[in-house]
C-alpha positions as CSV (number, residue, x, y, z in Angstrom):
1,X,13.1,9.5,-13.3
2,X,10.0,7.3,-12.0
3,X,6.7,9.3,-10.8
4,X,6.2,8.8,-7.1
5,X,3.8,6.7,-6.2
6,X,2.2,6.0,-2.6
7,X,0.8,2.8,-1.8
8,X,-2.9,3.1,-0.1
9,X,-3.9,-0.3,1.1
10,X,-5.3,-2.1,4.2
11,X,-2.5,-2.1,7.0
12,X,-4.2,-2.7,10.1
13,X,-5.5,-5.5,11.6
14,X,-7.4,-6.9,14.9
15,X,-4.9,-9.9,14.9
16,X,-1.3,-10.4,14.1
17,X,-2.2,-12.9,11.9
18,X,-4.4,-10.4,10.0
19,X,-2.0,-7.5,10.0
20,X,1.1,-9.8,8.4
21,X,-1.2,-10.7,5.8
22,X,-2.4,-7.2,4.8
23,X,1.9,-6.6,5.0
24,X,2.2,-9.1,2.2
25,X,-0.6,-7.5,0.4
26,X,1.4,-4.5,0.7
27,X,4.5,-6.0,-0.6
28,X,3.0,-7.3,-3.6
29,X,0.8,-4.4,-4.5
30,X,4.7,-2.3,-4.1
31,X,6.0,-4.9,-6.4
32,X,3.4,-4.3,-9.0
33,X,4.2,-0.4,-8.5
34,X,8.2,-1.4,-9.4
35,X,7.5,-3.6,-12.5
36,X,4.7,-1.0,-13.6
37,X,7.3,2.2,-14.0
38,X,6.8,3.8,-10.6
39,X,9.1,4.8,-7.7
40,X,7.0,3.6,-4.8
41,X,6.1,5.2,-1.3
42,X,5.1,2.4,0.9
43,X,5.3,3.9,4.2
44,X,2.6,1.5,5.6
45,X,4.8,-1.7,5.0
46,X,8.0,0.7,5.8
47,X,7.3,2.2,9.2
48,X,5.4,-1.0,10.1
49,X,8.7,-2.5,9.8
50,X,10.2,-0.6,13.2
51,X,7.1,1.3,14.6
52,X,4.1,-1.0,16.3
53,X,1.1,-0.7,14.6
54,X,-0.9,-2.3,17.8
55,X,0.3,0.8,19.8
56,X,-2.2,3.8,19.1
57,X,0.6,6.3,19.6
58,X,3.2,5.0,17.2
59,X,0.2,3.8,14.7
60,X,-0.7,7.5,14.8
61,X,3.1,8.4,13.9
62,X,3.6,6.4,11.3
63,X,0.4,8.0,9.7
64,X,1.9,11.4,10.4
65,X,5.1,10.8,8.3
66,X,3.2,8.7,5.3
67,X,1.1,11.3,4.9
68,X,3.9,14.0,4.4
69,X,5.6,11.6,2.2
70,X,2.4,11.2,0.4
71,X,2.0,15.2,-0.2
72,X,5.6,14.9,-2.6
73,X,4.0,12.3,-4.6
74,X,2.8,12.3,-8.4
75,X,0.2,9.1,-7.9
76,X,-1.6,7.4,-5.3
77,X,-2.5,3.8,-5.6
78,X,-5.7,3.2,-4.2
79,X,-5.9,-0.7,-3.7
80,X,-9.5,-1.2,-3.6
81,X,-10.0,-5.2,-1.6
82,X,-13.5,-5.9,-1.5
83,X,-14.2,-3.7,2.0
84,X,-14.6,-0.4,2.8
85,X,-12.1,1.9,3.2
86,X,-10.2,1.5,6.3
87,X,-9.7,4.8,8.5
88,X,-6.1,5.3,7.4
89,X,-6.7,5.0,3.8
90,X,-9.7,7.4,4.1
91,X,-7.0,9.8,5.7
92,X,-4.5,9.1,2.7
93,X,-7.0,10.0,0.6
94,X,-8.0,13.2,1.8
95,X,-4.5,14.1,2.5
96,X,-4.0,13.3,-1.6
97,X,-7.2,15.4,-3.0
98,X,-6.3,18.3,-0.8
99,X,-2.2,18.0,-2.1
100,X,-3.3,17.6,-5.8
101,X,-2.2,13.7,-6.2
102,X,-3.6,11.7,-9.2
103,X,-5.6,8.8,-7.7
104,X,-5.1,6.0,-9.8
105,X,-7.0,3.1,-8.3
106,X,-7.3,-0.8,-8.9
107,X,-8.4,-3.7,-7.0
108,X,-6.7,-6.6,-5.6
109,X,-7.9,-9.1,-8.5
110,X,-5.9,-6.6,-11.1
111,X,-2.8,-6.5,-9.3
112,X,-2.9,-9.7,-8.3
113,X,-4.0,-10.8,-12.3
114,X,-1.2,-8.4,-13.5
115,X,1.2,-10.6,-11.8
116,X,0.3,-13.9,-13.1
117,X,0.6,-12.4,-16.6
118,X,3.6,-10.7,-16.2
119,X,5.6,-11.7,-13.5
120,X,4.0,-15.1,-12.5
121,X,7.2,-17.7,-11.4
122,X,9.1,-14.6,-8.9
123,X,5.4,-14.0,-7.8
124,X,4.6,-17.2,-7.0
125,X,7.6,-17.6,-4.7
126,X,7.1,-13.9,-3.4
127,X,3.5,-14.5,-2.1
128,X,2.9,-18.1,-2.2
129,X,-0.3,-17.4,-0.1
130,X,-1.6,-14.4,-2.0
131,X,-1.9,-15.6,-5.6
């Protein structure tokens, strides 16, 4: 059986444009969970998928049921993209230390370089943009 893994990345964004972007991110970085032995928890890129992020309320739900999703979870990857930590990954990560979760953090260039090496041609159709 595959350790659970949550995925801890940039979701939000001021501008649609921004927040499909940091979706794609989260797709790839889920990918690299998959091809690297882990059973992933994505819940950002999941409930973003029916809930709107735009809308405080349901952005505030989604959170709600990541973060109890998160507490079952072996590993946390902590996608570290150049900024500081957005609110909601501050929140994962709290919710992780106080649950016991294994932080296992890379950045964006490793994931991203991992890829390349390993899984470069589906990659390259997968996020075009991204690599």
């Amino acid at each position: 059986m595959r350790p659970k893994i949550f995925i801890c990345c940039r979701i939000g964004a001021k501008t649609k444009e921004g927040f499909q972007h940091n979706l794609t991110n989260a797709r790839m970085y889920t990918r690299w969970a998959v091809l690297n032995g882990y059973d992933p928890e994505s819940t950002g890129f999941y409930y973003c998928a029916f809930l709107d992020d735009f809308s405080p309320d349901e952005r505030k739900l989604g959170q709600e049921l990541g973060r109890k999703r998160l507490e079952k979870c072996n590993f946390i990857l902590l996608v570290e993209d150049g900024g500081p930590h957005s609110s909601g990954m501050i929140g994962d990560l709290e919710v992780a230390q106080a649950s016991a979760v294994t932080i296992v953090a890379k950045t964006r260039q490793e994931i991203v370089y991992w890829l390349l090496q390993n899984d470069r041609e589906a990659s390259k159709r997968m996020f075009p943009t991204l690599l």
